[in-house]
C-alpha positions in Angstrom: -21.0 -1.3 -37.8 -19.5 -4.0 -35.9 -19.1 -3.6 -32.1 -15.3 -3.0 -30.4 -15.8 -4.8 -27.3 -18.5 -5.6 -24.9 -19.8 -4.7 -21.1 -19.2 -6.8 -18.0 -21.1 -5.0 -15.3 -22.7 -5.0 -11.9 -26.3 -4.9 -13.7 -26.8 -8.9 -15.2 -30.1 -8.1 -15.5 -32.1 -5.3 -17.4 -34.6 -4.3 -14.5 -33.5 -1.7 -11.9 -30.7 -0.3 -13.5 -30.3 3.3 -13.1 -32.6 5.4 -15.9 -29.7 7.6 -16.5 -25.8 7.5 -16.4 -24.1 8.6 -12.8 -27.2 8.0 -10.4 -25.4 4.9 -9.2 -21.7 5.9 -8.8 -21.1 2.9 -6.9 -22.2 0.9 -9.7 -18.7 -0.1 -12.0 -18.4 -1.9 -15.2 -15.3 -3.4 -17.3 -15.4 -2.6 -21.3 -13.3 -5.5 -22.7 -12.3 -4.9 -26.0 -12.5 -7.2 -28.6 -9.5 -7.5 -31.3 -8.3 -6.4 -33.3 -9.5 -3.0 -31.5 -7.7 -4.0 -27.9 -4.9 -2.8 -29.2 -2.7 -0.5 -26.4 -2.1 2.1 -29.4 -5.9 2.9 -29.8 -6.5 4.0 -26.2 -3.3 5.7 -25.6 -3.7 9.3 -24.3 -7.3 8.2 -22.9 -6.2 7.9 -19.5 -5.5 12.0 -19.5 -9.3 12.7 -19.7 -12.0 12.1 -16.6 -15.0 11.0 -18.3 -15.9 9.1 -21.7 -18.9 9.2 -24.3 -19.9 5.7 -24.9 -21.7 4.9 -28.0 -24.4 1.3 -27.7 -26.4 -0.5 -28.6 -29.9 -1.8 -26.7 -29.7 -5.1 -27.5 -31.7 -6.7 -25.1 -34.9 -4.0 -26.2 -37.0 -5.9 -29.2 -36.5 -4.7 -32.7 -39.3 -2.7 -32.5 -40.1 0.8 -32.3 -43.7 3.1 -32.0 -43.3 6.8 -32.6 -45.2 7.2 -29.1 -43.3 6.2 -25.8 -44.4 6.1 -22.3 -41.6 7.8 -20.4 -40.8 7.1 -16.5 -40.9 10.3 -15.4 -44.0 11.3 -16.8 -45.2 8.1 -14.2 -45.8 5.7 -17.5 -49.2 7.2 -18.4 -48.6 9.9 -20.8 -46.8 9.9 -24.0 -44.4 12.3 -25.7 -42.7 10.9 -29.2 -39.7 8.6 -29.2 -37.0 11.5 -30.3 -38.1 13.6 -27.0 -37.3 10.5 -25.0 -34.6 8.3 -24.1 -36.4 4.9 -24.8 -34.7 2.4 -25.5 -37.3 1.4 -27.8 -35.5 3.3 -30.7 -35.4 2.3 -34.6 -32.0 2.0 -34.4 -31.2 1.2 -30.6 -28.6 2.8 -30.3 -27.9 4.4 -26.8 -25.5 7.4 -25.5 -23.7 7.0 -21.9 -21.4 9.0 -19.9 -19.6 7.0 -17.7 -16.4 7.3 -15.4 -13.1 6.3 -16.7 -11.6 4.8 -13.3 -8.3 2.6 -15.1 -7.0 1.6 -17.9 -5.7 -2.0 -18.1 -3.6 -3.0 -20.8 -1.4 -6.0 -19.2 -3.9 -8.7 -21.7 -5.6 -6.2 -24.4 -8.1 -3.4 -23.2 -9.8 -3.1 -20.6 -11.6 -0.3 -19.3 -12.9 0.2 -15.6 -15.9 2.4 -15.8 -17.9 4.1 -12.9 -21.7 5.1 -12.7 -22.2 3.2 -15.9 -26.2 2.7 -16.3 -25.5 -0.7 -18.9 -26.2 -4.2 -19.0 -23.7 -7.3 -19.2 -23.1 -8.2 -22.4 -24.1 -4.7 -24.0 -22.0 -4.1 -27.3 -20.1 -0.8 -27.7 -20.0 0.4 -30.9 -17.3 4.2 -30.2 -15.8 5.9 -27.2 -15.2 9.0 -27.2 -13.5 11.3 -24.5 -15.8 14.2 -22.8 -14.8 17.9 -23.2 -16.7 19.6 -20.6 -15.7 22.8 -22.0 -18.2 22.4 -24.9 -20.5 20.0 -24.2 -21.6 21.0 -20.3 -24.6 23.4 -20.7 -25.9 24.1 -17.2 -28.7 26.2 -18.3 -29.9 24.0 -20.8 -34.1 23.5 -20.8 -34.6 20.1 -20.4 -38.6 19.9 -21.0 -40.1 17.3 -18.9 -36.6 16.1 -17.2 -36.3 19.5 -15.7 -34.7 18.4 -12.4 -33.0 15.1 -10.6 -35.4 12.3 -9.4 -36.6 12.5 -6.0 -34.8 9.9 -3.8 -36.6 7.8 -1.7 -34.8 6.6 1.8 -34.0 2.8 1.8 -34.1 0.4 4.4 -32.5 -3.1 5.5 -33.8 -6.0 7.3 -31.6 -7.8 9.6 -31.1 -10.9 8.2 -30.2 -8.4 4.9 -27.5 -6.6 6.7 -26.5 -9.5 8.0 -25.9 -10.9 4.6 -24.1 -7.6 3.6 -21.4 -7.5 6.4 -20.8 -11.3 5.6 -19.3 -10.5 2.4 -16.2 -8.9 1.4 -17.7 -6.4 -0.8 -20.5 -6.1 1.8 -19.7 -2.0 2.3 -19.6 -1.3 -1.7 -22.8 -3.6 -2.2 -25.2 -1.9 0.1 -23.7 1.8 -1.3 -25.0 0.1 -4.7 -28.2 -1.2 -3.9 -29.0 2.4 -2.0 -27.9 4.6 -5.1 -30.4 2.0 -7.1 -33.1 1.7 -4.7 -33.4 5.0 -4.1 -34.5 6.0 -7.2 -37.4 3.5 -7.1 -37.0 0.9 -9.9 -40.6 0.0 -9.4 -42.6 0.4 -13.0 -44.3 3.7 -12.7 -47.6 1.8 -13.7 -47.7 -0.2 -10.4 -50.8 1.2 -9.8 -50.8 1.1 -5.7 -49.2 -2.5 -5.1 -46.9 -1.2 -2.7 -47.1 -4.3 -0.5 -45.6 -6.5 -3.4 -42.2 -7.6 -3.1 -39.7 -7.0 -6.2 -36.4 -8.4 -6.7 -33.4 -6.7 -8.5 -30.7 -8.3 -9.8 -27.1 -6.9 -8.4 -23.6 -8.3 -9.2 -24.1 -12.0 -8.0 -27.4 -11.2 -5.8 -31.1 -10.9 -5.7 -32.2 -8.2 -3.6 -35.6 -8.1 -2.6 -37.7 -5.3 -1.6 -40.8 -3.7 -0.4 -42.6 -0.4 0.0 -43.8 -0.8 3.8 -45.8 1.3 5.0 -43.9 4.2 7.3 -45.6 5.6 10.0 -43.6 9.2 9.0 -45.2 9.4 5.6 -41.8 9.7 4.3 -41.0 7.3 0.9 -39.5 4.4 1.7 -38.2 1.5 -0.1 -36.5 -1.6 2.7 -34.6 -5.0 1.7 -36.3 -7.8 2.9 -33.8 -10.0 1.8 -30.5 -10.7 -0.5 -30.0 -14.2 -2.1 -27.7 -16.0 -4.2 -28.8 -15.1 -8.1 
């Protein structure tokens, strides 16, 4: 397999991007195609459906895999095996999105302008496939361990951060970004208490940096401290 283009997204960085596809709506992401696949013949009818099935590959995870994983939500301590998880420590690391088709642009080959994408820049795409609801949306599904959304946790801005943000011309889509990913708390699961330590995520051009003060309601909370030039 060979792939047919590549990601340019709003995650540069592997750390804090959304765990699955369409937390982070705000987040977008161009798939460029590469030739002789960005042809305008090979995508035409895609703009008629909503949503597309994107076949990846991990390629920043090592080429590695354990039959035992650690997943997130279990909060990093116990282990289930690596075909009831989504790791991206696979034997094949291959990964499965379902992203937003937003545009077509076929002016200079193929490009695709994808929303709530949960990938990396530079992350090669090996298929895509358009998404029939009809058949492959099963509501009542069991999902073992997944059972249910991620709790959100409120997010925060100092001054000098929301200073930064209405400097900037994309200032109003940025901060919807960094809320949708902050709020499901990027922080490893095995933190072990260091709430006080400040972690920075990596957002289009930015390092955001954050802490987990602590608030006087009891409520979770996760504030900017600060966003600097990457």
């Amino acid at each position: 397999m060979e792939a047919i283009g590549h990601i340019e997204s709003d995650f540069p960085d592997k750390f804090g991007i959304p765990r699955q596809p369409g937390l982070a709506p705000a987040a977008r992401a161009v798939l460029r195609l590469a030739p002789p696949y960005a042809d305008p013949l090979a995508v035409r009818g895609l703009d008629a459906f909503s949503h597309l099935w994107l076949t990846f590959v991990f390629h920043q995870s090592p080429p590695r895999w354990t039959p035992l994983v650690r997943p997130p939500r279990l909060g990093g301590n116990a282990k289930v095996g690596v075909f009831a998880s989504r790791s991206t420590h696979r034997p094949n690391r291959l990964g499965l999105s379902l992203v937003e088709l937003l545009e077509i642009d076929t002016r200079r080959g193929v490009r695709l302008l994808l929303g709530g994408a949960d990938l990396v820049s530079g992350t090669p795409v090996l298929d895509i496939k358009p998404y029939l609801p009809w058949t492959e949306s099963h509501p009542d599904a069991r999902s073992g361990y997944a059972s249910a959304a991620p709790q959100h946790l409120a997010v925060g801005f100092s001054a000098a951060a929301n200073a930064t943000l209405t400097a900037r011309s994309d200032g109003d889509s940025l901060r919807a970004l960094i809320e949708q990913v902050l709020a499901q708390d990027p922080r490893p699961a095995y933190r072990n208490g260091s709430e006080a330590r400040i972690y920075g995520v990596r957002l289009r051009d930015v390092d955001v940096r954050f802490h987990a003060p602590d608030d006087e309601t009891g409520m979770p909370l996760l504030r900017v401290v600060e966003i600097v030039p990457a």
